[in-house]
N, C-alpha and C positions, 0 to 999 in steps of 0.2 A: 455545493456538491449535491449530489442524487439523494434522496431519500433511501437506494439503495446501501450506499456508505454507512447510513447512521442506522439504518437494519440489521447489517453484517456486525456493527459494534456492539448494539444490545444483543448479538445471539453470542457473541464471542462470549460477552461480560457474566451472561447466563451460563453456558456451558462452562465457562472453564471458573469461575467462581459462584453465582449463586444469582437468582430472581430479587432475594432481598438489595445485595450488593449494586445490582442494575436500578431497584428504586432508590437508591441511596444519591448515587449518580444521576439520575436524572433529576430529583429534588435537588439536588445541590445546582445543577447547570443550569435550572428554570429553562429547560426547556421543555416545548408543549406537544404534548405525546402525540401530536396529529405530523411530528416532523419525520414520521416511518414511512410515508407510501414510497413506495420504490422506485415509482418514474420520476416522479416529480422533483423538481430543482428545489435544494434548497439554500439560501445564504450560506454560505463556509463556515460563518461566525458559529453556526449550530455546531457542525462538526468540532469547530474547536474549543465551543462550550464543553461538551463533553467529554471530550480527551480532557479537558481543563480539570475538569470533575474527576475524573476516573485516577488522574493522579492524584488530586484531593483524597479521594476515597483510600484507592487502593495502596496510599502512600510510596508511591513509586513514580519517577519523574516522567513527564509528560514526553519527553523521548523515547523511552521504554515504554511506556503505553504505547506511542506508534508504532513502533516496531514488532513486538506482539502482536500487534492488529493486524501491522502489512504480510508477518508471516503466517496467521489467521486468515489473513484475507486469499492467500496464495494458494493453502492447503486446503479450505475450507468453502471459504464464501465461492470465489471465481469457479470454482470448479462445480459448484451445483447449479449455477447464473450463467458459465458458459465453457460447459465442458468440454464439448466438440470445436470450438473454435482454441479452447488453450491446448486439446489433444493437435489441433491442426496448425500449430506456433511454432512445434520443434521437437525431435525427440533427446533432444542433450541441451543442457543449460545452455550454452553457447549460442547455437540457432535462436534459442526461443529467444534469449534477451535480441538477436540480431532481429527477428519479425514482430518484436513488440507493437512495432508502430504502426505496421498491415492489423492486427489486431484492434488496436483501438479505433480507426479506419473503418474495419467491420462493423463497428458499434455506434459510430459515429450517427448511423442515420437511426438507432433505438433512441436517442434520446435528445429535449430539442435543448441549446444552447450548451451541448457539452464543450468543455475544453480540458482536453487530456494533455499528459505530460508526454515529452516526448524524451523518446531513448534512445543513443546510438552506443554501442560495442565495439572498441577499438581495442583490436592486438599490439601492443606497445613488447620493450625488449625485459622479456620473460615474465609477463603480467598480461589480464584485461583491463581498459579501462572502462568502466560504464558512467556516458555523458546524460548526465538527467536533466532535464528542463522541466520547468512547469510553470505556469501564471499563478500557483498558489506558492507564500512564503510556509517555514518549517515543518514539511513533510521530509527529509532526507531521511529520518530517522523510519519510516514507512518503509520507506526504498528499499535502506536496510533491510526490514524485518522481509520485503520481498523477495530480495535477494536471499537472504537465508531460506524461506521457506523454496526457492525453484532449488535449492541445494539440496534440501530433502527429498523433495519432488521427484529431481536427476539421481539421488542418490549418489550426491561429488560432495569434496571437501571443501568449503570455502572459505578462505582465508582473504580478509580483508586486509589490506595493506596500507591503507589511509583513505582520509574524506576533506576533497580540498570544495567549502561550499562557497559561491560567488553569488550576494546578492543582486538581482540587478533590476532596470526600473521594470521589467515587464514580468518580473517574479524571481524564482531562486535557478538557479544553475549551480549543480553540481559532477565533482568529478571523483567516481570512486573506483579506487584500485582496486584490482582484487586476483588472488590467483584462484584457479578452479582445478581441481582434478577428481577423475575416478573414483570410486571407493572400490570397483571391482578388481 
């Protein structure tokens, strides 16, 4: 993953808990503080040293750390890194999960050997499903917290309905229900 990813983690851990809390977490993951530059590639293993840690720490299991992150990452990170292109995704949950994959597309050429997950949005009988794909294993729980935060975002109710995960050799695929509606 991006030195980006593990930036957005330590401002999260900063902001919504403490500096100290973030050195805690990084002495625990032995990971080496030169793993921040933001373009640059780093091993995954990094990333999931420290989500490793952060559950350690913040004694909360390492799926709910994901998720926090991903709805962190949704409300917070993405939107100072690439405002204009997530205002140019969609303006209702629905679109935007539907051009998720034009967006990562966009990005594609900022950074060298990326490999993004991909998404599709199917209307199923009286539900969405959201197809996730990715070459990396145990982020669903990310997804999650993503989906939650485009829900704040859109200002709709999102009601998860289940999470059917499928490992498979080229990484995880998963399939999450979910209903969406208005809050207006």
């Amino acid at each position: 993953m991006y030195g980006l990813i593990n930036s957005a983690l330590k401002s999260m851990i900063n902001e919504q808990f403490s500096a100290d809390t973030w050195e805690k977490i990084l002495a625990v993951s032995n990971v080496p503080n030169e793993s921040f530059m933001t373009m640059r590639s780093y091993d995954d293993q990094i990333t999931y040293d420290l989500v490793g840690a952060a559950s350690e720490i913040l004694a909360m299991p390492a799926e709910k750390c994901l998720e926090l992150f991903g709805e962190y990452w949704v409300l917070e990170s993405a939107p100072r890194e690439y405002g204009s292109l997530l205002d140019a995704c969609g303006a209702n949950f629905i679109e935007f999960m539907s051009n998720l994959n034009t967006l990562h597309d966009r990005i594609t050429t900022t950074f060298l050997d990326y490999r993004p997950p991909e998404f599709c949005c199917e209307e199923r009988e009286g539900h969405h499903t959201i197809i996730y794909r990715s070459p990396r294993e145990g982020l669903v729980p990310f997804v999650v917290g993503l989906l939650k935060g485009l829900a704040i975002r859109f200002n709709c109710e999102l009601n998860i309905l289940g999470i059917e995960k499928i490992t498979t050799e080229r990484g995880t695929e998963a399939e999450i229900k979910i209903t969406i509606s208005s809050r207006d």
